[in-house]
NUMAR-584880 format. One record per residue (C-alpha): residue in three letters; residue number from 1; x, y, z. Coordinates in pm, 1 decimal, decimal comma. Layout:
<rs>
<r r="ALA" k="NUM" u="X" v="Y" w="Z"/>
...
</rs>
This chain:
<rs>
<r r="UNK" k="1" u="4239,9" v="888,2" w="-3622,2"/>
<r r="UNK" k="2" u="3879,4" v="987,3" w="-3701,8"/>
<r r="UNK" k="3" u="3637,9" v="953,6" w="-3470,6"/>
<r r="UNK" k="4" u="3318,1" v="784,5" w="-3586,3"/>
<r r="UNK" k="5" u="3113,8" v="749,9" w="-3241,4"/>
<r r="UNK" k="6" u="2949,9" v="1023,6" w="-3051,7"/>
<r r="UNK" k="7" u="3082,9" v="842,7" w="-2695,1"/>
<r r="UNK" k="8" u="3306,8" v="664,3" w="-2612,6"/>
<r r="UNK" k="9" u="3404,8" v="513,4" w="-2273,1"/>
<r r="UNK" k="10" u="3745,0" v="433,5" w="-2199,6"/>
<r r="UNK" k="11" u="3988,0" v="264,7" w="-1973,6"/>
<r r="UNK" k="12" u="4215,5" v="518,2" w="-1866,1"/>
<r r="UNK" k="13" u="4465,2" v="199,6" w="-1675,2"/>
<r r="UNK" k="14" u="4623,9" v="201,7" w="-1326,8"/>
<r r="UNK" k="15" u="4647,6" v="597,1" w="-1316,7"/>
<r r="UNK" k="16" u="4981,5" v="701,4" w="-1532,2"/>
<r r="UNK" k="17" u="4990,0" v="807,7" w="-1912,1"/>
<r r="UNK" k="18" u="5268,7" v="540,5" w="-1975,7"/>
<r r="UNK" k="19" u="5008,3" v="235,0" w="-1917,0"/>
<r r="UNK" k="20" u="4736,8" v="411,7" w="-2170,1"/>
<r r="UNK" k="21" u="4640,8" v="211,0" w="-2462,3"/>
<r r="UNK" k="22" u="4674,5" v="341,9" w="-2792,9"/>
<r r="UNK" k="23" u="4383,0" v="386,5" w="-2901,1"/>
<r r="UNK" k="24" u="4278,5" v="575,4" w="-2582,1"/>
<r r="UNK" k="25" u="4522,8" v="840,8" w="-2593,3"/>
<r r="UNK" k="26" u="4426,3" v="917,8" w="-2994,8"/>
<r r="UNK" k="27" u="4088,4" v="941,2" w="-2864,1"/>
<r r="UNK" k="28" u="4131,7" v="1148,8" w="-2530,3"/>
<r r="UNK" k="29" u="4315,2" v="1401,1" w="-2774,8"/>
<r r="UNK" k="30" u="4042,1" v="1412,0" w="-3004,6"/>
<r r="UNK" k="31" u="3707,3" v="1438,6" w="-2829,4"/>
<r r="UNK" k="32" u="3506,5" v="1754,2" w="-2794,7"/>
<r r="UNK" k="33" u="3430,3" v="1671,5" w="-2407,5"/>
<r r="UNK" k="34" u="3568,7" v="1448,4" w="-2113,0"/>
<r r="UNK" k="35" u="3357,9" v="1340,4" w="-1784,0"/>
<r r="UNK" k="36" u="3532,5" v="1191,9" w="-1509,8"/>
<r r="UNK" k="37" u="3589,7" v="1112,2" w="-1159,4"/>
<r r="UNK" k="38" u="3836,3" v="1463,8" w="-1039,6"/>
<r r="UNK" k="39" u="4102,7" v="1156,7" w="-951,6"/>
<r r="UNK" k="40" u="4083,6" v="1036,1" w="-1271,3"/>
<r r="UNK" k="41" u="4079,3" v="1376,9" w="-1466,3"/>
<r r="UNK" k="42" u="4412,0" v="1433,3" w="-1270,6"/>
<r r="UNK" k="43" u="4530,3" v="1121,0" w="-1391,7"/>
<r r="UNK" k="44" u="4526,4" v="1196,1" w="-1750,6"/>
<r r="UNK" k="45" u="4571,7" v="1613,8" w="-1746,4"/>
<r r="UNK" k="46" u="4875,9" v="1614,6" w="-1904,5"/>
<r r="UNK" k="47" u="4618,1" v="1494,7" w="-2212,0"/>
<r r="UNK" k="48" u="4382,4" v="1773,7" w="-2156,4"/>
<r r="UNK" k="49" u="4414,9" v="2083,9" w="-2406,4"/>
<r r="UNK" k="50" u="4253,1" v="2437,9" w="-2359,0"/>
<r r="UNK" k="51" u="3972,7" v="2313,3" w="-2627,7"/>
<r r="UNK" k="52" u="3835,3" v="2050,6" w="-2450,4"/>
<r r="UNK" k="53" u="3530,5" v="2066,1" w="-2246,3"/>
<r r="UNK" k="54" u="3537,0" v="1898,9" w="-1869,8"/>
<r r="UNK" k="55" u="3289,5" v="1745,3" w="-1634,3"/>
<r r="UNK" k="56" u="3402,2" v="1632,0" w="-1294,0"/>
<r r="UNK" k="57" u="3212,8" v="1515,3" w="-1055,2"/>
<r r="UNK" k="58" u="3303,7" v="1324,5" w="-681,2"/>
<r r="UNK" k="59" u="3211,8" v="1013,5" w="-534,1"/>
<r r="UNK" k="60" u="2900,7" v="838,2" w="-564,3"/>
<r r="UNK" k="61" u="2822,3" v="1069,5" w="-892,1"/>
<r r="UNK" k="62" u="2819,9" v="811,6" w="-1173,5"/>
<r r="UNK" k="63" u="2491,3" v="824,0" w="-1250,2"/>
<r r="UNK" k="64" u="2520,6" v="1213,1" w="-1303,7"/>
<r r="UNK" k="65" u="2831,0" v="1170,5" w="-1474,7"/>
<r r="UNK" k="66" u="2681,5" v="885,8" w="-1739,6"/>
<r r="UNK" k="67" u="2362,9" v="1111,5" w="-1774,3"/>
<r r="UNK" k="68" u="2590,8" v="1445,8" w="-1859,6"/>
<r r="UNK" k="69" u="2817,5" v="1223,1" w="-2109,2"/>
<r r="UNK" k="70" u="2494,0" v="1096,2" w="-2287,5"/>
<r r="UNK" k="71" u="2358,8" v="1454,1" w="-2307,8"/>
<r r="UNK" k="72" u="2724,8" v="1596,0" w="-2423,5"/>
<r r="UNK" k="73" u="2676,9" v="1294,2" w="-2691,9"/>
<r r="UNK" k="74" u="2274,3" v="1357,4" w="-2791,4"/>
<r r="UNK" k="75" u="2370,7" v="1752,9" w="-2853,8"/>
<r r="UNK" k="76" u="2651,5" v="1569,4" w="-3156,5"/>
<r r="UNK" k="77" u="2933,7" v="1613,5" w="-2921,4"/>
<r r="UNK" k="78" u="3257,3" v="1358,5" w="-2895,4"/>
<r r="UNK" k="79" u="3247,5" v="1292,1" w="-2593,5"/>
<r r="UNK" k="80" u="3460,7" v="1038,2" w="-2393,1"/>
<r r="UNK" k="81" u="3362,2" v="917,9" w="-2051,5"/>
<r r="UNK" k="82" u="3647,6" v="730,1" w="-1817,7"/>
<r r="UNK" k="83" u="3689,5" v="502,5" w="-1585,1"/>
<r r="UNK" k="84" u="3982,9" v="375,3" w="-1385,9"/>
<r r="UNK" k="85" u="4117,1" v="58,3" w="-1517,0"/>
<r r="UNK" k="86" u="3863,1" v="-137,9" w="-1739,0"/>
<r r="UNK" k="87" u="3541,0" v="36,4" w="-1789,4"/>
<r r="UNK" k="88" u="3393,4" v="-325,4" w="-1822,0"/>
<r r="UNK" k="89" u="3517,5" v="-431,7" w="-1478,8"/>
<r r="UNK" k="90" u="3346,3" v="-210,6" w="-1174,3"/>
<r r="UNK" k="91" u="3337,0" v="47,3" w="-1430,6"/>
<r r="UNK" k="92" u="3100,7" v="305,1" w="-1611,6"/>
<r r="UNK" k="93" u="3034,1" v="44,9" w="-1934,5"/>
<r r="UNK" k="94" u="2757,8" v="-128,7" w="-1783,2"/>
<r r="UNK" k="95" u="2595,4" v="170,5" w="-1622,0"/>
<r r="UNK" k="96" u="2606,5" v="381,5" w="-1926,9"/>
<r r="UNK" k="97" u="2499,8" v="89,2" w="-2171,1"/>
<r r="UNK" k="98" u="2156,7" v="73,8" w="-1912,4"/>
<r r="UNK" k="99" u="2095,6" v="420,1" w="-1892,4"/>
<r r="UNK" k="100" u="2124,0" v="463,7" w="-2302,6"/>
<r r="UNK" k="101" u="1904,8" v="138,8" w="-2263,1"/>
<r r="UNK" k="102" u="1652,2" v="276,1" w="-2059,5"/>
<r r="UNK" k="103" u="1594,1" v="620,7" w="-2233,9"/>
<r r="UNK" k="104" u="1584,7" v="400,4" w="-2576,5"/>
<r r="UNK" k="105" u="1841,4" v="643,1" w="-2689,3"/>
<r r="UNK" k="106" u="2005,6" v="541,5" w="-3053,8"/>
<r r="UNK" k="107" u="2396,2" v="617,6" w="-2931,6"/>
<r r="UNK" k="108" u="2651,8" v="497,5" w="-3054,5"/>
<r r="UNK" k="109" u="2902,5" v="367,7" w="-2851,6"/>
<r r="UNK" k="110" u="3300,4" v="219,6" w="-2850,3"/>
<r r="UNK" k="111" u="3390,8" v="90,4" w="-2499,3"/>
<r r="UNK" k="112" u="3825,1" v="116,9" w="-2506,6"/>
<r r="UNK" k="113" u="3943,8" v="-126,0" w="-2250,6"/>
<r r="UNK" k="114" u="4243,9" v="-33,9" w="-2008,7"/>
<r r="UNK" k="115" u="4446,5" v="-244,5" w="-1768,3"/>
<r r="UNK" k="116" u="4271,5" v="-354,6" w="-1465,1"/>
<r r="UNK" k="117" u="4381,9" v="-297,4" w="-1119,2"/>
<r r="UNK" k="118" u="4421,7" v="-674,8" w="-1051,2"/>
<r r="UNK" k="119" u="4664,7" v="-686,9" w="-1381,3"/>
<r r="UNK" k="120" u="4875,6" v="-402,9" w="-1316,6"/>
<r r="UNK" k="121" u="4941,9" v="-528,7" w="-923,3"/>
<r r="UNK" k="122" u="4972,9" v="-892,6" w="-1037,7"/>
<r r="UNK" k="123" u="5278,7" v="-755,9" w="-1289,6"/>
<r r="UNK" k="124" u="5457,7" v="-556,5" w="-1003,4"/>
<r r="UNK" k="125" u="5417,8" v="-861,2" w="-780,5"/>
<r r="UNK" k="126" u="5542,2" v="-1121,7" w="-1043,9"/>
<r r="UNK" k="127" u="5310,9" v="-1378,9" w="-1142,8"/>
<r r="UNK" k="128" u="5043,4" v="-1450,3" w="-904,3"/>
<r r="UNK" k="129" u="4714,1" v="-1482,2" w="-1193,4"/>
<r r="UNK" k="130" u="4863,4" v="-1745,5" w="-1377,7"/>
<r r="UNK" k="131" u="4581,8" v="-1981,2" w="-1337,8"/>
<r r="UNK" k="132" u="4231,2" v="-1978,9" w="-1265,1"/>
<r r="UNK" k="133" u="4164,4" v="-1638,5" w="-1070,8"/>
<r r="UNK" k="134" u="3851,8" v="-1440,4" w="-952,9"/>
<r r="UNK" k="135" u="3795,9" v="-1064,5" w="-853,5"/>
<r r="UNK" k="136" u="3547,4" v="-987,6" w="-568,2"/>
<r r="UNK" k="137" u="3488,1" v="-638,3" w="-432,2"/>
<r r="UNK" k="138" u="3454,8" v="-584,7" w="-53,8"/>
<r r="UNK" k="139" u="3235,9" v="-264,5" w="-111,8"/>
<r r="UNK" k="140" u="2897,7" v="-381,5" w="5,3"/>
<r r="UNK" k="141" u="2766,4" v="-3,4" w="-97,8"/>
<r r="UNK" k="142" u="2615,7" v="-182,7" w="-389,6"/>
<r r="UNK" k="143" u="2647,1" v="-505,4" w="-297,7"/>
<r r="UNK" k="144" u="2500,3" v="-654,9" w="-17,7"/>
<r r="UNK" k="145" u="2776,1" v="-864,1" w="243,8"/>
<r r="UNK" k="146" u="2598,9" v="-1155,9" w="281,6"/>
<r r="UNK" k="147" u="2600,4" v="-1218,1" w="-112,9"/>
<r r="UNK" k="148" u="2996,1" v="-1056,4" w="-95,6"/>
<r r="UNK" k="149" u="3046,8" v="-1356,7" w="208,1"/>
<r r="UNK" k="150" u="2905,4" v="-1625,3" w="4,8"/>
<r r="UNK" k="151" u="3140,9" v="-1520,5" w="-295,9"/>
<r r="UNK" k="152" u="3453,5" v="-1524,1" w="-64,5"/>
<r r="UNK" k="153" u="3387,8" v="-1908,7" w="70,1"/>
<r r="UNK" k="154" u="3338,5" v="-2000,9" w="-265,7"/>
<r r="UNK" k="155" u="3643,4" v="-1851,6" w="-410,8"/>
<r r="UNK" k="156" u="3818,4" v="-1979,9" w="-122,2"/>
<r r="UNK" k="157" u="3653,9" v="-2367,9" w="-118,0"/>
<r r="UNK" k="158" u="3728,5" v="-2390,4" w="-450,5"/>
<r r="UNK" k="159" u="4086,1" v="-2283,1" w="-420,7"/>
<r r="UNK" k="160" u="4066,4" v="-1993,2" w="-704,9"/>
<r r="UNK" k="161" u="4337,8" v="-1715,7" w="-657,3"/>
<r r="UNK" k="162" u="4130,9" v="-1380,6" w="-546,5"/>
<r r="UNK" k="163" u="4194,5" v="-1063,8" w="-598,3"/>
<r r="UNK" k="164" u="4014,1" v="-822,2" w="-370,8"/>
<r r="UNK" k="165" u="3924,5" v="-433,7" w="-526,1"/>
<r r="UNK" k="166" u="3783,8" v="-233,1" w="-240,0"/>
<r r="UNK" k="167" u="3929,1" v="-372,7" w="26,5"/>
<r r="UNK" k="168" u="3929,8" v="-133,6" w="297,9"/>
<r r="UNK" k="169" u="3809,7" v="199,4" w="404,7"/>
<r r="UNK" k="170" u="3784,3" v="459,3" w="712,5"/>
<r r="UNK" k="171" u="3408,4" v="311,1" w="756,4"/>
<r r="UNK" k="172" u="3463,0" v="-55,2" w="635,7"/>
<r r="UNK" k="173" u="3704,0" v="-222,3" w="854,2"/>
<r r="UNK" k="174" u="3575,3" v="-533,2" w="919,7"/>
<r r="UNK" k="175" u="3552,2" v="-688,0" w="557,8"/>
<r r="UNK" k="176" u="3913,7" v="-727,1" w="478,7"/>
<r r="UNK" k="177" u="3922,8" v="-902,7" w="807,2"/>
<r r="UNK" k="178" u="3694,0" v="-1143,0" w="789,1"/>
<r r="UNK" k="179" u="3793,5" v="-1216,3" w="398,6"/>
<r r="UNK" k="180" u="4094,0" v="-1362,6" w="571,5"/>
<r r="UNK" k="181" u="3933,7" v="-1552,0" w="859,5"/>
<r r="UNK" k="182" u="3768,4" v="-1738,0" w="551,9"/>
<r r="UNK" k="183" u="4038,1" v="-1792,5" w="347,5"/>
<r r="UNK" k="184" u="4237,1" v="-1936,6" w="621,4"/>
<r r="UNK" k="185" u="3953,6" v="-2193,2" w="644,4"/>
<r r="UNK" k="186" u="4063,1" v="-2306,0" w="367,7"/>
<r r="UNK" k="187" u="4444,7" v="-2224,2" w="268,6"/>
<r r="UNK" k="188" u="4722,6" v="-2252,5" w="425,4"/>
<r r="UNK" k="189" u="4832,7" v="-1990,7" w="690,2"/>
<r r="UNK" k="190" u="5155,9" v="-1936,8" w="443,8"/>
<r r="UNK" k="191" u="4940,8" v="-1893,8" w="101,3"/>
<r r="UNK" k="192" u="5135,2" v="-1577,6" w="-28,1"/>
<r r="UNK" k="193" u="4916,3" v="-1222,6" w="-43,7"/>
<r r="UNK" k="194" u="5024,8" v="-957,2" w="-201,9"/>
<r r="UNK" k="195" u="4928,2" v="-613,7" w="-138,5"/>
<r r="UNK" k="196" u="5002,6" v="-346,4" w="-386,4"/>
<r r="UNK" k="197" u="4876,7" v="56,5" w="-307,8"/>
<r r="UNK" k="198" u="4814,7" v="326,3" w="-589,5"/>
<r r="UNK" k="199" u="4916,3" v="85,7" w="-876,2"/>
<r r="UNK" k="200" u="5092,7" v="220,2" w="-1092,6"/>
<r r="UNK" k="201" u="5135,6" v="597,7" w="-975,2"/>
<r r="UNK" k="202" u="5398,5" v="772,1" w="-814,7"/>
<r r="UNK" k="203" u="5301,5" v="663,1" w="-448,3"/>
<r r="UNK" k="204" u="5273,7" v="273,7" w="-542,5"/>
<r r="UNK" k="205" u="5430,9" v="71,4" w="-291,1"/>
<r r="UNK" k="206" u="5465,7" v="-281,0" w="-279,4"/>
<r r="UNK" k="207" u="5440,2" v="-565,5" w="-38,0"/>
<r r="UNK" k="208" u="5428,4" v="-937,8" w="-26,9"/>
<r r="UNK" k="209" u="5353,8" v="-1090,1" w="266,6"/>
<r r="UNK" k="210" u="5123,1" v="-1426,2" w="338,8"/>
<r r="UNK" k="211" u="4753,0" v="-1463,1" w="490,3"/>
<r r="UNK" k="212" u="4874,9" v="-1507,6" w="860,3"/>
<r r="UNK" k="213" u="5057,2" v="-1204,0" w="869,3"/>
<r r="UNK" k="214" u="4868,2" v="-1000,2" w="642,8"/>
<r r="UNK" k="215" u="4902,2" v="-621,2" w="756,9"/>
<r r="UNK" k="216" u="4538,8" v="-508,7" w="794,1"/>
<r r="UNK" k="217" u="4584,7" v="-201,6" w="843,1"/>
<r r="UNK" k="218" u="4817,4" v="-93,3" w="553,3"/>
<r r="UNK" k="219" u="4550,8" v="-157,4" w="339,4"/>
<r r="UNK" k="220" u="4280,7" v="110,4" w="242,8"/>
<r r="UNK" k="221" u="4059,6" v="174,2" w="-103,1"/>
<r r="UNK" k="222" u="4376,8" v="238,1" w="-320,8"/>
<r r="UNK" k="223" u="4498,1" v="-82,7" w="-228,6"/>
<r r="UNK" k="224" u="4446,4" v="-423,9" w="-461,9"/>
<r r="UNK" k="225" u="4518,5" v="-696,2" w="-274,5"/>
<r r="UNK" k="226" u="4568,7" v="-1082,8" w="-443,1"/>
<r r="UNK" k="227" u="4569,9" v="-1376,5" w="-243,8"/>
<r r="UNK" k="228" u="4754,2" v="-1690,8" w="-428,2"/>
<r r="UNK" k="229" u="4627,4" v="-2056,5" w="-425,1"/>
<r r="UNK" k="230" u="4709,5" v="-2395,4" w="-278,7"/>
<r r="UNK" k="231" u="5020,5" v="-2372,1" w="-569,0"/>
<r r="UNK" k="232" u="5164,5" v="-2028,4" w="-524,6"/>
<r r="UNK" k="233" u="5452,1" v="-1936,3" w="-367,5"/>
<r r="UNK" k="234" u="5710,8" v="-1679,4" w="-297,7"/>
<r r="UNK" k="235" u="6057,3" v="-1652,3" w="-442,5"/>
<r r="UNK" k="236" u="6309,9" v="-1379,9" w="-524,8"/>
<r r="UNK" k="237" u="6046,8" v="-1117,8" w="-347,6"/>
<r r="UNK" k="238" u="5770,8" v="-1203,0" w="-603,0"/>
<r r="UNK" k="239" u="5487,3" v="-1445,3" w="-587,3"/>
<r r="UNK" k="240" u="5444,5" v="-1671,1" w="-868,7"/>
<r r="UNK" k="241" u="5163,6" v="-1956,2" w="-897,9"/>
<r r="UNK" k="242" u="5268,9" v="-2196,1" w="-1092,4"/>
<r r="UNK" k="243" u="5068,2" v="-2284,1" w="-1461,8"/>
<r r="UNK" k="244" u="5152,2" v="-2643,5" w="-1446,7"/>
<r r="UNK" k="245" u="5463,3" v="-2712,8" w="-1731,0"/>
<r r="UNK" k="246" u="5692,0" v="-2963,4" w="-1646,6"/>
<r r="UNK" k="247" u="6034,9" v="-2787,5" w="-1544,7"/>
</rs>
């Protein structure tokens, strides 16, 4: 595979090697540099050879680590910047596309998508996303809650199945909860919820359980948590929502 862009920012998936697209692993092989996120690095080390040049950086650090990927890329470097799931969804894509934007930089670019968080949980819970769906994030870091709170009663009115990213942290406790005093406004206290931690790595675990009875506190900022419609259901320990064929 040749590589014909300077960066590229990929979707590195849930977190293990075996749900890596393709063309992702050719090009995490083949660049000159990598910048990521130190959980994400680990995610994909087994990729990593003694060659390759790499940035981490922590929390809160994307705008250094977009800046330091578009310098790695200005000096004629291959350099691949990563991001958790889709790089398009709550990911680095839109961030680096403005900053390239803003210092009228001539880059080029190739965004490589990844599974999202809300695809890989809906897959290990069955078939929750099977019609119309909608992802909200309870972070309000970025976002501000009353915006976030007008989102949720939407979603919820309009009877869309939600997937939450962000749920739940050490300082924000009181979003998850009140994303459910919302929804059961609307739904029914028995609407299935599933709650899936660490998608897709070696500490996932699993659980379905419904909006009444919703665990609160098993669920932290690893967790994805989807919330079914007025059609879903549970059977044979997986949620499905039906599409609408006649059986």
């Amino acid at each position: 595979m040749k590589l014909n862009k300077n960066l590229y920012i990929i979707g590195i998936g849930p977190g293990n090697l075996s749900d890596i697209s393709r063309r992702a692993y050719q090009i995490l092989k083949k660049v000159e540099v990598i910048v990521g996120y130190k959980k994400y690095i680990e995610c994909i080390k087994e990729l990593i050879t003694e060659e390759q040049q790499i940035y981490i950086s922590g929390m809160r650090k994307e705008k250094e680590r977009v800046q330091k990927a578009i310098d790695y890329a200005k000096q004629g470097k291959k350099c691949a910047l990563i991001s958790s799931g889709d790089p398009g969804v709550y990911g680095m894509a839109g961030l680096a596309l403005e900053m390239v934007e803003d210092q009228k930089i001539n880059l080029k670019i190739d965004i490589v998508p990844g599974i999202t968080a809300a695809n890989a949980a809906a897959a290990v819970l069955g078939a929750p996303l099977m019609h119309d769906y909608t992802v909200i994030s309870l972070s309000d870091i970025l976002t501000p809650w009353n915006l976030i709170k007008k989102r949720l009663e939407a979603a919820a009115e309009a009877d869309f199945i939600t997937t939450l990213y962000n749920p739940r942290s050490s300082r924000r406790k009181k979003q998850l909860k009140k994303a459910r005093e919302i929804f059961l406004e609307y739904r029914n206290p028995e609407t299935p919820v599933g709650i899936v931690h660490s998608v897709g790595r070696d500490e996932e675990e699993v659980m379905i359980t419904t909006l009444k009875k919703m665990p609160l506190e098993k669920v932290d900022m690893l967790t994805t948590v989807i919330i079914g419609n007025s059609q879903s259901y549970i059977s044979n320990q997986k949620i499905i929502t039906p599409r609408g064929y006649n059986i």
